[in-house]
C-alpha positions as CSV (number, residue, x, y, z in Angstrom):
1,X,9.6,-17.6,-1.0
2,X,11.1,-14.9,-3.2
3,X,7.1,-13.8,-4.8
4,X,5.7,-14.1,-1.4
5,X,8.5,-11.7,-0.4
6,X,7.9,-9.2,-3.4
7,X,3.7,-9.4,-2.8
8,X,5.1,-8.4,0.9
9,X,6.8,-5.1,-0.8
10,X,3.4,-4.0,-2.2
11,X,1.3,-4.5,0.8
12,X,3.7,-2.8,3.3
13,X,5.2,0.3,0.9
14,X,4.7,3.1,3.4
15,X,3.1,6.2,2.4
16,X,3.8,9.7,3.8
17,X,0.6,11.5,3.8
18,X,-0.3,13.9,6.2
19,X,-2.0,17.3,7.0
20,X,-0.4,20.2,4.8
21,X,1.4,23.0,6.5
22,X,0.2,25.9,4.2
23,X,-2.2,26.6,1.8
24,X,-2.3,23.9,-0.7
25,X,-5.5,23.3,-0.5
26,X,-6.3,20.9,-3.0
27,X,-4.1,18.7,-1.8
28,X,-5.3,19.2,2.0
29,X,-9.1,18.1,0.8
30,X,-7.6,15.4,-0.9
31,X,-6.1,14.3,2.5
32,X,-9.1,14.8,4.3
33,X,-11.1,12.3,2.1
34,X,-8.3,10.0,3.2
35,X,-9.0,10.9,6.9
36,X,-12.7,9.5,7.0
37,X,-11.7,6.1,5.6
38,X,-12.0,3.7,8.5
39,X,-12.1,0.6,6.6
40,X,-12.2,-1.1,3.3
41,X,-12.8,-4.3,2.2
42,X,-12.2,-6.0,-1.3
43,X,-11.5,-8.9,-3.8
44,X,-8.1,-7.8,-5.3
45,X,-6.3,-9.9,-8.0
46,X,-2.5,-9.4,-8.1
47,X,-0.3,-9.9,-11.5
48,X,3.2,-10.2,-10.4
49,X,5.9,-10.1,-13.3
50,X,9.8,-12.0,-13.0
51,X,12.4,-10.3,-14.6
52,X,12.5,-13.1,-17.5
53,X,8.7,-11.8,-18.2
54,X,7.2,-14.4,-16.5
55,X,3.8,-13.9,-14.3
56,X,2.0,-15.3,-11.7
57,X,-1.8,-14.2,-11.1
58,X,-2.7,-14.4,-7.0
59,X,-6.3,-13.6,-6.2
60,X,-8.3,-13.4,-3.0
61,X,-10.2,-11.3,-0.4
62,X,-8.4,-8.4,0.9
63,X,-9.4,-6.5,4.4
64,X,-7.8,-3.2,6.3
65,X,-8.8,-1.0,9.1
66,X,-7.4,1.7,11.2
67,X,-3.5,1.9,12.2
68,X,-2.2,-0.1,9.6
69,X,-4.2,-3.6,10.5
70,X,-4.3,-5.6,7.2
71,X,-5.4,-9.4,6.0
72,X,-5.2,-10.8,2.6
73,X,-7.2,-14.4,2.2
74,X,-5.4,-15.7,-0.6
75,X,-7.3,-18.2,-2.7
76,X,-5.0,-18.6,-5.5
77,X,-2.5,-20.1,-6.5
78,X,-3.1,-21.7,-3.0
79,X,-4.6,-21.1,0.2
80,X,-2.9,-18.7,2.4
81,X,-3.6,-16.3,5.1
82,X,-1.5,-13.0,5.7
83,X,-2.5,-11.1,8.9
84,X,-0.6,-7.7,9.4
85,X,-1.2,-6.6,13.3
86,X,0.2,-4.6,16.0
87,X,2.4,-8.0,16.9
88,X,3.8,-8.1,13.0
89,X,3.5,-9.6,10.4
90,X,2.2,-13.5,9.9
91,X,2.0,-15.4,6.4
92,X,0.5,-18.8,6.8
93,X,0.3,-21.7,4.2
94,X,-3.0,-23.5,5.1
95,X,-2.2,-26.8,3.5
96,X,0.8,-26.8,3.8
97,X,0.9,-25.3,7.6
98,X,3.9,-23.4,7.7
99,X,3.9,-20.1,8.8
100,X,6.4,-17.2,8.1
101,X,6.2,-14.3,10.6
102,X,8.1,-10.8,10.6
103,X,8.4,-9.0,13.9
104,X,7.1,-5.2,13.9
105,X,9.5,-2.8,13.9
106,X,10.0,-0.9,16.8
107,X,10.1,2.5,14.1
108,X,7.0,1.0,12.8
109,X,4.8,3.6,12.9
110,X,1.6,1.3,11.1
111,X,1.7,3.3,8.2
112,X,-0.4,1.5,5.4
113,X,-0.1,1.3,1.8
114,X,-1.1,5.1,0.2
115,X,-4.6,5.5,-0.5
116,X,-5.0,1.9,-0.2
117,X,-5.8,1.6,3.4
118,X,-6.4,4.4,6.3
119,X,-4.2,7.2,6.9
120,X,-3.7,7.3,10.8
121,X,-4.2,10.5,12.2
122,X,-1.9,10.2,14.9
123,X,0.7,10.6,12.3
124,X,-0.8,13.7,10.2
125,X,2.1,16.3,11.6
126,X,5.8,17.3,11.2
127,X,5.7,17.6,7.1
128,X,6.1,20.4,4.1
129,X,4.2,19.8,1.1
130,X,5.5,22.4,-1.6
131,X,3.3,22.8,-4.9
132,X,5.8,22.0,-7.9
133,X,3.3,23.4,-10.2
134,X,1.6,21.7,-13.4
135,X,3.6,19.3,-15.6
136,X,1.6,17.6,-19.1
137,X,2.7,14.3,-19.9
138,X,1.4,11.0,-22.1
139,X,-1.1,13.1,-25.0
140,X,-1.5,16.4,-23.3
141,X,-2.7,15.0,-20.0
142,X,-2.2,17.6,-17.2
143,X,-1.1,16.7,-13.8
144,X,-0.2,18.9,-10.6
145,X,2.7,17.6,-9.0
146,X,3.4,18.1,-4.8
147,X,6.7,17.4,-3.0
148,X,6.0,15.9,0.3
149,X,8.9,15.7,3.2
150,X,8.8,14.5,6.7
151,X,11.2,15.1,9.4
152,X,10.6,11.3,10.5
153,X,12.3,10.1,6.7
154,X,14.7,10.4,4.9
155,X,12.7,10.2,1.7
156,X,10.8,12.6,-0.1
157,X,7.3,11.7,-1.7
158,X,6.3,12.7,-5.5
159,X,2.6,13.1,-6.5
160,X,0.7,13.5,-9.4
161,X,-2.5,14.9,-8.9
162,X,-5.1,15.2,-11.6
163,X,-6.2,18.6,-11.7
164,X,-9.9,18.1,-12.7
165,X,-10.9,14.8,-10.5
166,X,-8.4,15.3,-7.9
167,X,-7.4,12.1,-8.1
168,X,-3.7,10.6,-7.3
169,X,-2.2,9.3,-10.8
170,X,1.1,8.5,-9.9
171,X,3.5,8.6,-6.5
172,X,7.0,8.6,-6.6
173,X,9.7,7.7,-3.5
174,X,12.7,9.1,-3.9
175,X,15.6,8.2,-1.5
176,X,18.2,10.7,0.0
177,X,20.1,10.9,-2.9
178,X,17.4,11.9,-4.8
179,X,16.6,8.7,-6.6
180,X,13.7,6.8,-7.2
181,X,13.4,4.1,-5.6
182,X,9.0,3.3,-5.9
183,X,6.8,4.2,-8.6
184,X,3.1,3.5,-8.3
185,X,1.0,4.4,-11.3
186,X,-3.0,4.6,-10.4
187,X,-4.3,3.9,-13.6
188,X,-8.3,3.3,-12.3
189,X,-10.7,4.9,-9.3
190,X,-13.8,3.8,-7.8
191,X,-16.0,6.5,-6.7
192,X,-17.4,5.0,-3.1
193,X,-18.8,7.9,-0.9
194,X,-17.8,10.9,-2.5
195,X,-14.0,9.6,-2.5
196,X,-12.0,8.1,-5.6
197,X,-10.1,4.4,-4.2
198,X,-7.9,3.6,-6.6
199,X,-8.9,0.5,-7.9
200,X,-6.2,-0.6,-10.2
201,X,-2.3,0.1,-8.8
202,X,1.1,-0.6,-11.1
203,X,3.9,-1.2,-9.0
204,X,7.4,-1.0,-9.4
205,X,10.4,-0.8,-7.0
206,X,14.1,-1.4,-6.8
207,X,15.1,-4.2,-4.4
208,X,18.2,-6.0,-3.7
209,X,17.1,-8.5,-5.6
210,X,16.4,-6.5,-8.8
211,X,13.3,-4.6,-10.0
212,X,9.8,-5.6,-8.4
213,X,6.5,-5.5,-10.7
214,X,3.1,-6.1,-9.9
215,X,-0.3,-4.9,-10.7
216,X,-2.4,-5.0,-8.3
217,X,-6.8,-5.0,-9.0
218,X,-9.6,-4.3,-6.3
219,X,-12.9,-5.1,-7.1
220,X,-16.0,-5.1,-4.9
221,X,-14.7,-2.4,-3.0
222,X,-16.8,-1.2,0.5
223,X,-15.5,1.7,2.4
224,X,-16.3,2.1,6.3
225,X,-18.0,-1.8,6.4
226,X,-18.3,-3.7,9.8
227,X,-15.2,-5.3,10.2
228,X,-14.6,-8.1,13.0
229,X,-11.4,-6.9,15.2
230,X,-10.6,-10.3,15.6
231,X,-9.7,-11.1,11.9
232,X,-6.7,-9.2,12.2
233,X,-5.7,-11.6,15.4
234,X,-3.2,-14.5,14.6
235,X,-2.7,-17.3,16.7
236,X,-0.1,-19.7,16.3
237,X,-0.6,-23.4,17.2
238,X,2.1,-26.2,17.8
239,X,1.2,-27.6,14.4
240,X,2.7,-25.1,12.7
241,X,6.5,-25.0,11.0
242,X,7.1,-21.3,11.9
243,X,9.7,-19.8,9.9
244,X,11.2,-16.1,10.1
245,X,9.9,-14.1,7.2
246,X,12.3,-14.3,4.1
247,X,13.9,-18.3,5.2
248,X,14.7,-19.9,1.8
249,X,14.3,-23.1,3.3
C-alpha cells in the first residue's frame, strides 16, 4: 500500500497556476496555453524509486478532463483502476477486487497536477506572480524564475521558465517556512497544438514517510480528444473489499 500511496502523491500534487496580476507577460501566455487544454489523454510509464534504490516500473493508460477529473488504467505490475472524481478518490485492484477510496476534501478545490492536466478557470484569481529575474544554472543554461502566491495557501510556488521556448523546466513548493517541500524537474515537452506538455516529469517530495521519487513518462499524448464523461464514474459493487485509502491491512 505504501507505492500505491506515493504514485497517489504524484497524481494529486496541486498546482497554483492562475491569471497574473501585472505585467508579466510571458508568463500570462504561458497560462493561457494552459487555459485551452480541455483534455488529454496518454500512455504514461511511471519509475518509482525506494529509499534503498530499489524500483518499480508501473505502466498504463492515463486520461484527464476539466476540474480535476482524472483515470489511470494501470496495466502493470497488475491490473488496477484509479478514478479521481468530484465524489473522491477510488483505487481498485481488479483481480484482486479490493478497492481503496479517499473522500474529497471539502477544501478541495480539483486542482490537478501542473501542466499535466487542465487548469480550471474558476480558480484563475486572488494571486501575485513577481518576476525573480534570470538565474543560469547546469552548463550556462538560462532560466527566468517567477514567485507565485495565493491568498487560498500557505505555500508559495517556484518556476523556472525557459526563456527561449517558454517552457516550464522546473517548479518548486515551498511551505510557510520557506522550505521546499516538491521539486518537479520537466526534463522533455511535446509540442501538440502550439502548446509544449511536458512529457517526461522527475518527482521528488518530502513525506512523512521519507523522501518520494518517481519519474513519470507520457507517450502518445492527444490534447482536447473526445473523452466519455462516464469513465471518470466509479461504481462500487457488493463484491468489493473497500478499504479507506492508506489501510495497511
Amino acid at each position: 500500500m505504501k507505492k500505491n500511496y506515493i504514485v497517489l502523491i504524484v497524481m494529486l500534487i496541486t498546482g497554483l497556476l492562475q491569471p497574473v496580476n501585472g505585467d508579466v507577460t510571458d508568463f500570462k501566455k504561458i497560462v493561457e496555453d494552459y487555459i485551452s487544454v480541455n483534455t488529454i489523454k496518454a500512455t504514461i510509464t511511471q519509475h518509482i524509486y525506494a529509499e534503498d534504490g530499489s524500483a518499480e516500473v508501473f505502466t498504463g493508460n492515463y486520461f484527464a478532463a476539466s476540474k480535476g477529473f482524472i483515470r489511470i488504467d494501470y496495466i502493470h505490475p497488475e491490473i488496477q483502476t484509479v478514478v479521481v472524481n468530484d465524489s473522491g478518490l477510488f483505487w481498485y485492484y481488479n483481480d484482486r477486487r479490493i478497492l481503496f477510496r479517499s473522500q474529497k476534501k471539502e477544501n478541495n478545490d480539483g486542482s490537478i497536477p501542473i501542466m499535466m492536466n487542465v487548469i480550471p478557470q474558476d480558480l484563475l484569481k486572488n494571486i501575485d506572480v513577481i518576476s525573480e529575474g534570470m538565474i543560469f544554472y547546469s552548463f550556462f543554461k538560462r532560466a527566468e524564475v517567477y514567485s507565485i502566491t495565493s491568498k487560498n495557501s500557505k505555500v508559495k510556488l517556484i518556476l523556472w521558465i525557459d526563456p527561449v521556448s517558454k517552457t516550464i523546466r522546473r517548479k518548486y513548493l515551498l511551505d510557510e517556512s520557506g522550505r521546499e517541500i516538491v521539486k518537479e524537474e520537466y526534463t522533455e515537452h511535446a509540442l501538440i497544438n502550439g502548446i509544449y506538455i511536458p512529457s517526461r516529469i522527475e518527482f521528488k517530495a518530502r513525506t512523512y514517510g521519507g523522501i518520494v521519487h518517481t519519474v513519470t513518462e507520457y507517450s502518445g499524448i492527444v490534447v482536447n480528444g473526445r473523452l466519455d464523461n462516464n469513465i471518470f464514474k466509479f461504481k462500487i459493487t457488493p463484491e468489493m473489499e473497500v478499504r479507506i485509502l492508506g489501510d495497511k491491512r
